[in-house]
N, C-alpha and C positions, 0 to 999 in steps of 0.2 A: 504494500500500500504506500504510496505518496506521503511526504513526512506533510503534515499541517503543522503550523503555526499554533503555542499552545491554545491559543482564544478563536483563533480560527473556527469558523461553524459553530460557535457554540453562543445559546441562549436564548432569546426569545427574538422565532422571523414569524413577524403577523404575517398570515396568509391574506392580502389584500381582495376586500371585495372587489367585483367590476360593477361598477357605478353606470348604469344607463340612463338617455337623457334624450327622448322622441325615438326613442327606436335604436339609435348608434351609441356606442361605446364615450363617455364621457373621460376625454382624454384631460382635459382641464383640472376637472375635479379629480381624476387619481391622480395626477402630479399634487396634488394639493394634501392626498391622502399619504404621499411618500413624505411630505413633508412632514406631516403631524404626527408618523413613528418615528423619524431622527428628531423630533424636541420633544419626542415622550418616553425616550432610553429605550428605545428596544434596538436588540443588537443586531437584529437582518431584518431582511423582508423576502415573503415568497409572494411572486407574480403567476397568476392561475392557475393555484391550486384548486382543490374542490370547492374552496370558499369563493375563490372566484370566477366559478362556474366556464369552465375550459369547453365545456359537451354545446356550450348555448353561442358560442364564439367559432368565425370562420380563423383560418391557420392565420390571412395576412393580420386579423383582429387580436393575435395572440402575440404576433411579430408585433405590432405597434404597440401593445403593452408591457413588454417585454423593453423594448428600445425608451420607449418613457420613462419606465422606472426606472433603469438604467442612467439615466440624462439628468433627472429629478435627486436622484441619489450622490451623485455626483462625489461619488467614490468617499461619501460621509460614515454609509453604510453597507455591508455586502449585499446584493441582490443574489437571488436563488431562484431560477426559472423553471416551472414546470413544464416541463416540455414532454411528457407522453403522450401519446395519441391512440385510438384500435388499432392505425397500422405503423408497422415497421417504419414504412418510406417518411409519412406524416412527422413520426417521433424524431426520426434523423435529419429533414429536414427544419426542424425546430430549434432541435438541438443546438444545429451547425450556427444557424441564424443567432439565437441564445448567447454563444462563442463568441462570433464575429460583432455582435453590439457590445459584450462587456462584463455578462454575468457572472458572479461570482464561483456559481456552480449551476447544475442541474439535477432536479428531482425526475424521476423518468417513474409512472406508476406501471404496474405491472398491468396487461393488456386485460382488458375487460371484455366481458362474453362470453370469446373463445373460450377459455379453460384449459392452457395450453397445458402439456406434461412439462415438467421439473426440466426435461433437459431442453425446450425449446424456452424456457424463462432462462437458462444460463446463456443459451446461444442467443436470443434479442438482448440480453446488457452486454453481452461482449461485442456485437456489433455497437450498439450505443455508444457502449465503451471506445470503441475505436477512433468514432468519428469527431470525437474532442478531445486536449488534453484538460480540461476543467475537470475538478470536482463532480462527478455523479453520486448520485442518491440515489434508492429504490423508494419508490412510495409504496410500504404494504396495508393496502387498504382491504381484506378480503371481503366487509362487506357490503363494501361497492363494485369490486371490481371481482367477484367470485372467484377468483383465484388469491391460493396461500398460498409465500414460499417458503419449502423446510429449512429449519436453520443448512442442513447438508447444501441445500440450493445458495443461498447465501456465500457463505466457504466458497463455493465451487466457481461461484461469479470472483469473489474478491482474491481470489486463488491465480485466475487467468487474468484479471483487469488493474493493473497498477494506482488506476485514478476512482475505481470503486471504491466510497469511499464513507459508506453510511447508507442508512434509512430511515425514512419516515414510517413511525409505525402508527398503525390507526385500529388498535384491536385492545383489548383488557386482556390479553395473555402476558403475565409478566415471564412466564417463562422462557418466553421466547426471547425476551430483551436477554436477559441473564444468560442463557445458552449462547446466543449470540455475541455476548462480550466475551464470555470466557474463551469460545472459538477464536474470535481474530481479533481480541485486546480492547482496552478501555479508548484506545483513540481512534477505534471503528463510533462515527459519528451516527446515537440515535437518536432521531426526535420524537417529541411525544406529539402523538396524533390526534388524540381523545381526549378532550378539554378536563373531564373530570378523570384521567389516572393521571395529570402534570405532577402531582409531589410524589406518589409512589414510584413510576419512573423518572424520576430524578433521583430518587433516590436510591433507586440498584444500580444506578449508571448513566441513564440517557442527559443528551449533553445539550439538549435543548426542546423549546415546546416551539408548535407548528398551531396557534390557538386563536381561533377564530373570536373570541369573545377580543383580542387584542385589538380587534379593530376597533371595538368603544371604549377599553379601558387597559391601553399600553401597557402608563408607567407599571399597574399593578402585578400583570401578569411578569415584567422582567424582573421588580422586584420579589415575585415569589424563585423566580431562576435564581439569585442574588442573596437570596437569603438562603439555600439549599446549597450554593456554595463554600458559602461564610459557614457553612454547618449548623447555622443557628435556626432549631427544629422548631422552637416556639413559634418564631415569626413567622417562618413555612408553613408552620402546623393553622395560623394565625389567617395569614393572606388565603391558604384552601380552602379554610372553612368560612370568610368574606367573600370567595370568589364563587363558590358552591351552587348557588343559588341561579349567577348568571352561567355557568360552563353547562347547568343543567337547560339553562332556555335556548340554549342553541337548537335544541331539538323536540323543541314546542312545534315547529313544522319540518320542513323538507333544509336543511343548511343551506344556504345564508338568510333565506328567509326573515328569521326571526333578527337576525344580526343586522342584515337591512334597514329595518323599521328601526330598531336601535340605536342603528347610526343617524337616521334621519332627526329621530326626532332630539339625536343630540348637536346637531346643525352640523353635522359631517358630511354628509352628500344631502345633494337637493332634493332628491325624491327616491323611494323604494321601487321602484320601477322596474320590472321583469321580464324579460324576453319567455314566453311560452317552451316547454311546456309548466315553465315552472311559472308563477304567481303569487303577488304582497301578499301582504299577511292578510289574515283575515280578521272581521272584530273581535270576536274571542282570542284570537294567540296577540294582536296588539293590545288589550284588557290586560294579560297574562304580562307579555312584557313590559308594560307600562307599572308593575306592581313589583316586577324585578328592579326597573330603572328607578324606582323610590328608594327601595331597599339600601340600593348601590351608592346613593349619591355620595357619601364619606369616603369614594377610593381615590 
């Protein structure tokens, strides 16, 4: 594996939402949203992840967000681009794109649908792999994207790929974080992918959170990163159980959903506005959130 930088990859990269605005991509307002993770401490940012809905975005739409954030960031913070796609060709052209604008690294999720075997998930990240020398990530999302990879699958990628260099994990199995570090060492980069397990993996290991609640309340979630550092469990133990309440509304509907409406109505984007097949909230989950956003106001 590629030696990193101690701090390198590690801590909290909001996964930024995509902010729509009549129909198109509001390029305006996510430069505005890259702004307001660099003066609210968080240590990276990811550009279209699940949170910001990649399946609802054509590829040039992905490239222009990608290159924005990129621009916007202005080498204040590391940018982390997601660049998987269903296919092969799509992923690698992202990828390359990804590269060639500036990004920090890449997150590549493992193909959805298909349900490929174990050894055509090692052969798409070794191609991946090839086609940049950045930073790659697996994003293991299994259930989004119906397919697991065994820790053995993992090894066997980071075995052939010098620049594989981590994963996103998006599941409540700690076992598999733990298995996964003891295999190929504590500077194998994991992020936490599940807004509610960020303290307990941080604390078997993983070296950063991927937490959609960041987009309304930054400082909070880097300082729960920050205090899980410093080893100091109180405040860890402190900021989880303050944060509790909103990691759990993320999933009052379909993600970003409910985060949307949150942002709005904390004058973060201009409106919740959703490209089909997904849709705003509705009265009841904005009731729901709006009793969360009370709750919160002291972070």
């Amino acid at each position: 594996m590629i030696s990193l930088a101690p701090n390198e990859l590690r801590g909290s990269f909001p996964p930024l939402v995509t902010p729509f605005r009549d129909g198109q991509v509001d390029l305006e307002t996510y430069e505005s949203l890259v702004d307001f993770q660099i003066e609210s401490g968080s240590h990276g940012i990811v550009v279209a992840g699940t949170t910001g809905e990649p399946a609802l975005l054509t590829v040039a739409e992905r490239k222009a967000l990608a290159a924005t954030a990129v621009n916007a960031a202005a080498d204040k913070i590391p940018v982390m681009v997601a660049t998987g796609a269903p296919s092969l060709a799509e992923t690698l052209e992202l990828t390359t794109h990804a590269d060639e604008v500036g990004a920090a690294a890449v997150l590549v999720v493992t193909p959805s649908f298909t349900r490929p075997p174990q050894r055509g998930l090692v052969g798409f990240y070794e191609q991946v792999c090839r086609c940049t020398d950045k930073p790659v990530l697996m994003y293991h999302i299994p259930g989004r994207s119906a397919t697991t990879a065994t820790v053995d699958t993992v090894e066997s990628i980071a075995e052939r790929c010098d620049n594989f260099v981590g994963a996103k994990h998006a599941s409540t199995d700690l076992g598999w974080v733990t298995d996964v570090l003891m295999r190929l060492g504590a500077d194998f980069r994991i992020f936490v992918g599940l807004e509610e397990c960020s303290l307990p993996m941080l604390t078997v290991g993983a070296a950063g959170m991927v937490n959609a609640v960041s987009n309304v309340f930054p400082a909070a979630i880097a300082a729960l990163y920050q205090a899980v550092q410093d080893e100091k469990l109180s405040e860890a133990r402190r900021l989880h159980q303050a944060l509790w309440e909103l990691n759990k509304s993320v999933f009052f509907d379909t993600n970003p959903i409910p985060i949307k409406y949150m942002m709005r109505r904390r004058g973060l984007i201009r409106s919740n506005e959703e490209r089909l097949p997904m849709a705003p909230a509705t009265p009841e989950v904005e009731r729901r959130c709006d009793s969360v956003l009370a709750a919160a106001a002291g972070l």
